[in-house]
Steps between C-alpha positions, in 0.01 A plus 500: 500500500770436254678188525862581357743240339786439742725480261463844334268661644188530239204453559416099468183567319709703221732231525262240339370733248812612362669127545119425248644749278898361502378172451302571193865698419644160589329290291539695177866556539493076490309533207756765386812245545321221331429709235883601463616152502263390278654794238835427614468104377241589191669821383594418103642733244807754398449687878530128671873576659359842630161424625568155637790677758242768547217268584712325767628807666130608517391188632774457737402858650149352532595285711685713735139738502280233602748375772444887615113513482453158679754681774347799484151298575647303781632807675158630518460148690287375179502179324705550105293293281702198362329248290486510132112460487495789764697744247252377233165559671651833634733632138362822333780510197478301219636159460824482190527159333642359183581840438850480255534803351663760675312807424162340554663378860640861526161653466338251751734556745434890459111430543537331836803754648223766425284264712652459741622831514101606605536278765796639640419851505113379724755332724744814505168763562362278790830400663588860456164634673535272747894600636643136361842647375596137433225360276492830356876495420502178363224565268650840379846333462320199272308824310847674426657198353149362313501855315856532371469109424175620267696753341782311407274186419315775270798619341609146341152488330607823338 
């Protein structure tokens, strides 16, 4: 018999697989925002102005996503992970540091957005099959952004 999650109705046995999945999401978007501010304090050169505003509107977004994924998790009545060595043992993307120039940090960031980008469309097919319209929207809405954020990240390397 299924047991169903209260809450929202989902099976709780999903619930704990995809909440595996968001918190894997969870930890590389903190990787993600340390990497910004790290570029946003490092970033050197003629592009400084532009890419250090950039940086911290990207970062400041971050923030606002993993706020959503660690919600996201505890409305599937899940524990958000929430220690720094926990987003360490658990990050997939690649770690930024004493990165200064802006189209190395550029390129980076494009690497891991492409990373994470995987992740999010595993977590969009299997919330998807599994009638969770609200992990599934909040992945697709992340995918949107992440690919016209590529593109135009892409376009200043040009």
């Amino acid at each position: 018999m299924e047991t169903l999650n209260k809450n929202v109705g989902l099976d709780q046995d999903y619930n704990i697989t995809i909440s595996n999945k968001l918190n894997i999401l969870l930890a590389d978007y903190q990787i993600h925002y340390m990497n910004l501010r790290g570029m946003h304090w490092n970033v050197k050169g003629s592009n400084f102005f532009l890419l250090h505003e950039k940086f911290e509107e990207l970062y400041t977004e971050a923030t606002e996503t993993v706020d959503e994924i660690a919600e996201r998790i505890l409305t599937l009545d899940q524990q958000p992970l929430h220690t720094f060595e926990d987003y360490l043992e658990n990050k997939t993307i690649r770690i930024i540091k004493e990165v200064s120039d802006g189209a190395t940090g550029i390129s980076l960031l494009i690497n891991n957005l492409n990373e994470l980008l995987i992740q999010e469309r595993e977590i969009l097919e299997f919330s998807s099959d599994n009638n969770d319209e609200g992990t599934a929207t909040l992945v697709s809405d992340l995918i949107t952004g992440q690919e016209k954020l590529i593109w135009m990240l892409k376009s200043t390397l040009k």
